[in-house]
C-alpha positions as CSV (number, residue, x, y, z in Angstrom):
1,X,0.0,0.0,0.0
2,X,1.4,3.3,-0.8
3,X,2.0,6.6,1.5
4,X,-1.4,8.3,-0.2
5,X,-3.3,5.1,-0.2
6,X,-2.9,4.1,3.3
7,X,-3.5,8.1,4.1
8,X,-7.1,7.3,2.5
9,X,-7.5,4.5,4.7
10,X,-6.3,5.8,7.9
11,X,-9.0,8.4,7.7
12,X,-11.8,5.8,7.1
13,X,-10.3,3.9,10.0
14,X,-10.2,6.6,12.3
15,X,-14.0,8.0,11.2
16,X,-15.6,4.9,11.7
17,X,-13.8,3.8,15.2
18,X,-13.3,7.0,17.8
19,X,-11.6,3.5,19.8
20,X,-8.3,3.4,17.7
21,X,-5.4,4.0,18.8
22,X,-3.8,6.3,16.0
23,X,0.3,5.5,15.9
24,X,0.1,6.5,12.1
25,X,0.7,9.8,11.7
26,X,3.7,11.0,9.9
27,X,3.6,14.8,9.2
28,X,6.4,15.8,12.7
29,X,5.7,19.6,11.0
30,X,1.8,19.4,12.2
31,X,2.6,17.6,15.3
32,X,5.5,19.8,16.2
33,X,3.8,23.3,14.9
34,X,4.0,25.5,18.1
35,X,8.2,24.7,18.7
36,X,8.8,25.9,14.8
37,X,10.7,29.5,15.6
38,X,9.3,32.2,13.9
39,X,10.8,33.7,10.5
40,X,13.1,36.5,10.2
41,X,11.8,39.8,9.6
42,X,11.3,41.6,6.4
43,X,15.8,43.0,6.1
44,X,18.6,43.4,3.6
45,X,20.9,42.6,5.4
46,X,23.3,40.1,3.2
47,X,24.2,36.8,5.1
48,X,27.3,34.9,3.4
49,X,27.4,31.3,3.0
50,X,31.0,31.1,4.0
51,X,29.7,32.4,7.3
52,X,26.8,30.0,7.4
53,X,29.1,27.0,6.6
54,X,31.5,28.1,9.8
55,X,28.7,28.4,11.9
56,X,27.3,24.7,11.3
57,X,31.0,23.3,11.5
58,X,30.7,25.1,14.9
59,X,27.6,24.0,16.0
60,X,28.4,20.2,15.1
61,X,31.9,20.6,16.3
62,X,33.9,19.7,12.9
63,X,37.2,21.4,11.6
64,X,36.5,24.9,10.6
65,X,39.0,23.8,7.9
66,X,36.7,21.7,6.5
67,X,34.5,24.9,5.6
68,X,35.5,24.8,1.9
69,X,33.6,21.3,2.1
70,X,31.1,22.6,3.9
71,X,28.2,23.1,0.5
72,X,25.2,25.1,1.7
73,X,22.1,23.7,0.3
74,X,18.3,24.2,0.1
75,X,18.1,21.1,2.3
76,X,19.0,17.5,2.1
77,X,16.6,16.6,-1.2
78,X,18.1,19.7,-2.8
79,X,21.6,18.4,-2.0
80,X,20.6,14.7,-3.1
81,X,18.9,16.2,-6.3
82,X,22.3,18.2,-7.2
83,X,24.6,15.2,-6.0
84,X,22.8,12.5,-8.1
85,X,22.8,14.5,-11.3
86,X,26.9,14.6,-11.0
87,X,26.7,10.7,-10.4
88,X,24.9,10.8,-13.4
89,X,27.5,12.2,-15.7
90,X,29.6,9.9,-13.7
91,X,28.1,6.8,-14.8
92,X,27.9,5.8,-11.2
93,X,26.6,2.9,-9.1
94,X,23.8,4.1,-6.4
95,X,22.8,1.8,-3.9
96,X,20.1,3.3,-2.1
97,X,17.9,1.8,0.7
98,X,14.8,0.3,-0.3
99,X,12.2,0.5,2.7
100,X,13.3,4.3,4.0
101,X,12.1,7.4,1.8
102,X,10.7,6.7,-1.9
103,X,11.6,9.9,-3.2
104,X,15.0,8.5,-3.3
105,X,14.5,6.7,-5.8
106,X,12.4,9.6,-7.5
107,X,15.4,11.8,-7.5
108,X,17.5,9.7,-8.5
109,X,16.0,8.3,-11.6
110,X,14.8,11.8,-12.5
111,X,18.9,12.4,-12.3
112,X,19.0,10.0,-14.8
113,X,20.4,6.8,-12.5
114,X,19.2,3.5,-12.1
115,X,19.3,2.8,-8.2
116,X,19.6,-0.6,-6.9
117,X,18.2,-1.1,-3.2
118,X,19.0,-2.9,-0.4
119,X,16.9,-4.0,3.0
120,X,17.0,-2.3,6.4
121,X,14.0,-3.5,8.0
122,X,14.2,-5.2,10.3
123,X,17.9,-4.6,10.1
124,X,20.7,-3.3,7.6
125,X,21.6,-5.2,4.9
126,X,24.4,-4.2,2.5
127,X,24.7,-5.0,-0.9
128,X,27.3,-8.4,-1.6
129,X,27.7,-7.2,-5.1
130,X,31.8,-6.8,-6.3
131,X,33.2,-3.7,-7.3
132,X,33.7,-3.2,-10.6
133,X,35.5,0.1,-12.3
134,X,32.4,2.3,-11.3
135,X,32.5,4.7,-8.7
136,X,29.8,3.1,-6.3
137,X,27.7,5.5,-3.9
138,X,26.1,3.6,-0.7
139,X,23.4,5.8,0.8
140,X,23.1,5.2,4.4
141,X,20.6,7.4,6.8
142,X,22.0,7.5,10.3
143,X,19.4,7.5,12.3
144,X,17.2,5.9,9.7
145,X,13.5,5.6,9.7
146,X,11.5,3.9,9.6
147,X,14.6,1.6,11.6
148,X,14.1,3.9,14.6
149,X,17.8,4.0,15.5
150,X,21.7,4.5,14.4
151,X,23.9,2.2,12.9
152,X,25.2,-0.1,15.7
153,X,29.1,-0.6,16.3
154,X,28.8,-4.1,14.2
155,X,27.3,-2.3,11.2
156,X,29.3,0.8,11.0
157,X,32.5,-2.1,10.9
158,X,30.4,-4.0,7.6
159,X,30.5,-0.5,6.2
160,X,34.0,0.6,6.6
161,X,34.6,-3.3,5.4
162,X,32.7,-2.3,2.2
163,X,33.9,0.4,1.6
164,X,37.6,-0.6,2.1
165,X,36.7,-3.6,-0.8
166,X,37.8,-0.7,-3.6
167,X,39.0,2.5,-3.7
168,X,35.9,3.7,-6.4
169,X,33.4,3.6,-3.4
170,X,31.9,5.9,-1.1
171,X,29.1,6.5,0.9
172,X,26.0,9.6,1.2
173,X,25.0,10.2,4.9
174,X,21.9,11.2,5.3
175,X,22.1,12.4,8.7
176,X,18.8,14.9,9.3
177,X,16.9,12.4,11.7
178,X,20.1,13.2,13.8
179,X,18.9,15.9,16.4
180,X,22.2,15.8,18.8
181,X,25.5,17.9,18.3
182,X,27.9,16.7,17.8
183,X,26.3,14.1,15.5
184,X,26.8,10.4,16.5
185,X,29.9,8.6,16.6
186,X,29.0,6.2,14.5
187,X,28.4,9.0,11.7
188,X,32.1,10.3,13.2
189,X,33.8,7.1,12.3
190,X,32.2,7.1,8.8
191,X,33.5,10.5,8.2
192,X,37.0,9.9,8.8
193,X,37.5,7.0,6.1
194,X,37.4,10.5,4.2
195,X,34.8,8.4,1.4
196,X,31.5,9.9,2.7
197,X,29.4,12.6,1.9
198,X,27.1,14.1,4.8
199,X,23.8,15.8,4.2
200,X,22.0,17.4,7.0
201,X,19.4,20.3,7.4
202,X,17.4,22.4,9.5
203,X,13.9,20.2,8.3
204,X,14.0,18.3,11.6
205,X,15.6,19.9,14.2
206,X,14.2,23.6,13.2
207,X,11.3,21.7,11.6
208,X,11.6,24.1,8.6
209,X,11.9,21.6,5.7
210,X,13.0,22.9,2.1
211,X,15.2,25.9,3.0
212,X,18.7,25.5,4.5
213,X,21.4,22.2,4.9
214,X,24.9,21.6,4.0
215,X,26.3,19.2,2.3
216,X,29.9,18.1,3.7
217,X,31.8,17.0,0.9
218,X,34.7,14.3,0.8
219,X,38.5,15.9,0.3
220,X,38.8,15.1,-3.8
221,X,35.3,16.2,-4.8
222,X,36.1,19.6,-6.1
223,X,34.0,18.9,-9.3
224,X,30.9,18.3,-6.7
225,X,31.5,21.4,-5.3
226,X,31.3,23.7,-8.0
227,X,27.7,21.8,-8.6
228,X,26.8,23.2,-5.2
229,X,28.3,26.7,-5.9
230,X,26.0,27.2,-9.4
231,X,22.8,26.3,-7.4
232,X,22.8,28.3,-3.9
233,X,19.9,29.1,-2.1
234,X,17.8,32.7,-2.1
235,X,19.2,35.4,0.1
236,X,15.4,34.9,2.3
237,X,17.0,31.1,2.6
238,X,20.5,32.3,4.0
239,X,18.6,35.3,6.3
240,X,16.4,32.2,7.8
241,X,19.2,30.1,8.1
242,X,21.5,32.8,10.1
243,X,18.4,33.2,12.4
244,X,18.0,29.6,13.4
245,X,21.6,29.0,14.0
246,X,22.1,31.7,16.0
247,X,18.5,32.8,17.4
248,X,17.3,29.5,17.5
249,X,20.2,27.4,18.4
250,X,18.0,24.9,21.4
251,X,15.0,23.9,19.0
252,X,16.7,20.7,17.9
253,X,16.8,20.2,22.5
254,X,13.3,21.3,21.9
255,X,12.0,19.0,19.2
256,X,14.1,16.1,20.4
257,X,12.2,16.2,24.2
258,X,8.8,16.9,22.9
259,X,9.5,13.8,20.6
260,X,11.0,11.6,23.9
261,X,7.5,12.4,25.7
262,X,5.6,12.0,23.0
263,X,7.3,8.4,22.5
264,X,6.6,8.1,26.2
265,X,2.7,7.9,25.9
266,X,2.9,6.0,22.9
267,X,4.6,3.2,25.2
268,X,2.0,3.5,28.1
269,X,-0.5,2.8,26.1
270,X,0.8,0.3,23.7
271,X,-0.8,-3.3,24.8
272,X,2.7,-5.4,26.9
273,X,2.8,-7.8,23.9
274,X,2.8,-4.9,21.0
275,X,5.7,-3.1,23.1
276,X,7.6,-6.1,23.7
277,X,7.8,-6.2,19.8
278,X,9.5,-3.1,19.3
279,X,13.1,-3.2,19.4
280,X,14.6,-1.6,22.6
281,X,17.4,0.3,20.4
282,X,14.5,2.3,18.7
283,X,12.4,2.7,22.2
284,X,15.4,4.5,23.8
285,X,17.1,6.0,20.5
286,X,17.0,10.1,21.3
287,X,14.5,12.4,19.3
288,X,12.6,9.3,17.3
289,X,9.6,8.5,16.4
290,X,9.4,5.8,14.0
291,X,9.3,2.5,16.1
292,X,9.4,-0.5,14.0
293,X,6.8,-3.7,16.0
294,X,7.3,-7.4,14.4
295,X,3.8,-7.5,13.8
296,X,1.4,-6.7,10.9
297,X,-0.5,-4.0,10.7
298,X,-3.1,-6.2,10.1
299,X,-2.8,-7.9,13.0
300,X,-2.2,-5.1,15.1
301,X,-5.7,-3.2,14.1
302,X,-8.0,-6.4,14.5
303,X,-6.4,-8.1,17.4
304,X,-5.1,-5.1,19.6
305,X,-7.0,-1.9,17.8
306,X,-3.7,-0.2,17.3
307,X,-3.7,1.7,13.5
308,X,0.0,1.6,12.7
309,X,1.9,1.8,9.2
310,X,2.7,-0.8,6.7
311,X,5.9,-1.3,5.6
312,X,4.9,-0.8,2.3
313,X,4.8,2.9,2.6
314,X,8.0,3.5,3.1
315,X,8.9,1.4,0.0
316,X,9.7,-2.0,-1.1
317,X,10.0,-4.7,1.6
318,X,10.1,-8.3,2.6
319,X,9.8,-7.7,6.0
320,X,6.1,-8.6,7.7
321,X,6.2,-6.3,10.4
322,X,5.0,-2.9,10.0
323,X,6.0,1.2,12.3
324,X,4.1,2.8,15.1
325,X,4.7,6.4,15.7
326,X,4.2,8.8,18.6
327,X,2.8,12.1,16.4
328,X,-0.8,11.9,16.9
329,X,-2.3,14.1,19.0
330,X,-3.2,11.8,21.9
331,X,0.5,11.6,22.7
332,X,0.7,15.6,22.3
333,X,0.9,17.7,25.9
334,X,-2.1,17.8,28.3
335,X,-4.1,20.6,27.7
336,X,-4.2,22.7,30.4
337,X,-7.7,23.0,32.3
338,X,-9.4,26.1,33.0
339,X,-10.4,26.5,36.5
């Protein structure tokens, strides 16, 4: 079932039973509305993106002289959209994961690529094909959804491994689930092989999606980066971005423990044998709120009344168990009552 197919169904679900329990919704910029800061006022004041690029190094506590690395983007599908058209003319391999975020594969093929996919649910698995005299892209999302969680220890070692297999491949981290600075160590490691792209944003953590990221570039990707320079964001993009890095600099704190309470209700009042099917690593992985259950959704609306998503949604999968999440607004905050 696809994303706008099961959106149809949710809502006939949810009209004809006030009794569900909604763990379905997906839209965090809805849920999350009244910790979105405020945009800048109406100024003409000209923010740089050699500033802006310093002062997310900064924030996530990277060399400053990686700043020349350090590509300022409209956000991470912008900086997916302009790195897959250069692996394009590249003539490159792009393994992309198949059960995460269709509009992977949309970009991509629209860049002109044909993407193979590999499994994460209910666990990464990474492609066993050999090199050949490609370059080879692996894109990875750490924290991924709909996983729930980072790459363990074990799997950032089978990545390195792969990666180490030729020198033609490198990876694309897709790291705007992550809500902490400095980002995670496993994302750390990954970085220093010095084969891995990182693409991050302000769509989470500011929940302002579409206007400002960066895209951190390997050390011998100069051609890359002059695909970056030719397609910068709009001086309102850069003004907005300033704000919320300096301004705003807690709303990733912010977002991250309205999502751990949220997540909180969710597990009171999941039935013991639906939570007992949800992997502890996603329960207690900071700021999530994808929690994969090894149950069908099926199963989980006629036996237990619980509405949660099918994998299917998400993309291509294998896997019979299906994601809960903790954005509906019966695991919002109490409202207050009037006395």
């Amino acid at each position: 079932m696809r994303f706008e197919e099961f959106q149809e169904f949710r809502q006939r679900q949810l009209a004809a039973s006030a009794s569900l329990m909604d763990a379905a919704e997906t839209n965090v910029y809805r849920a999350l509305a009244a910790l979105r800061p405020e945009p800048p006022a109406e100024a003409d004041s000209v923010v740089y993106r050699c500033d802006l690029a310093r002062a997310w190094l900064r924030r996530y506590e990277l060399p400053q002289e990686w700043s020349r690395r350090a590509m300022v983007t409209r956000g991470v599908r912008h900086g997916l959209d302009v790195v897959f058209r250069w692996l394009g003319t590249e003539q490159a391999r792009l393994w992309l994961p198949g059960d995460v975020y269709p509009v992977y594969f949309e970009l991509a093929r629209a860049a002109g690529l044909t993407p193979a996919s590999y499994p994460t649910l209910p666990a990464p698995v990474l492609p066993v094909a050999p090199a050949d005299d490609r370059p080879e892209y692996l894109l990875l999302a750490n924290p991924s959804k709909p996983l729930g969680r980072y790459l363990s220890d074990a799997e950032c070692d089978a990545v390195i491994a792969w990666l180490q297999q030729s020198p033609r491949r490198h990876l694309l981290l897709d790291c705007v689930y992550d809500l902490g600075a400095p980002f995670a160590t496993g994302t750390t490691r990954l970085l220093e092989t010095g084969r891995a792209v990182l693409l991050h944003s302000v769509t989470k953590g500011w929940l302002w999606p579409r206007s400002f990221g960066v895209a951190l570039l390997g050390p011998e990707q100069s051609e890359l980066a002059e695909a970056f320079r030719a397609d910068p964001p709009s001086p309102e993009q850069l003004r907005l971005a300033e704000r919320l890095l300096s301004e705003h600099a807690d709303a990733p704190q912010q977002v991250a423990a309205e999502l751990a309470a949220r997540a909180e209700r969710l597990f009171e009042r999941l039935p013991a044998q639906v939570l007992a099917a949800v992997p502890a690593a996603s329960r207690t992985s900071p700021g999530n709120y994808f929690f994969p259950v090894a149950l069908p959704a099926q199963t989980l609306l006629r036996e237990h009344g619980v509405l949660a998503l099918p994998v299917g949604v998400f993309g291509e999968s294998n896997w019979s168990g299906s994601v809960l999440t903790s954005l509906a607004d019966a695991f919002g905050p109490t409202p207050a009552v009037v006395r």
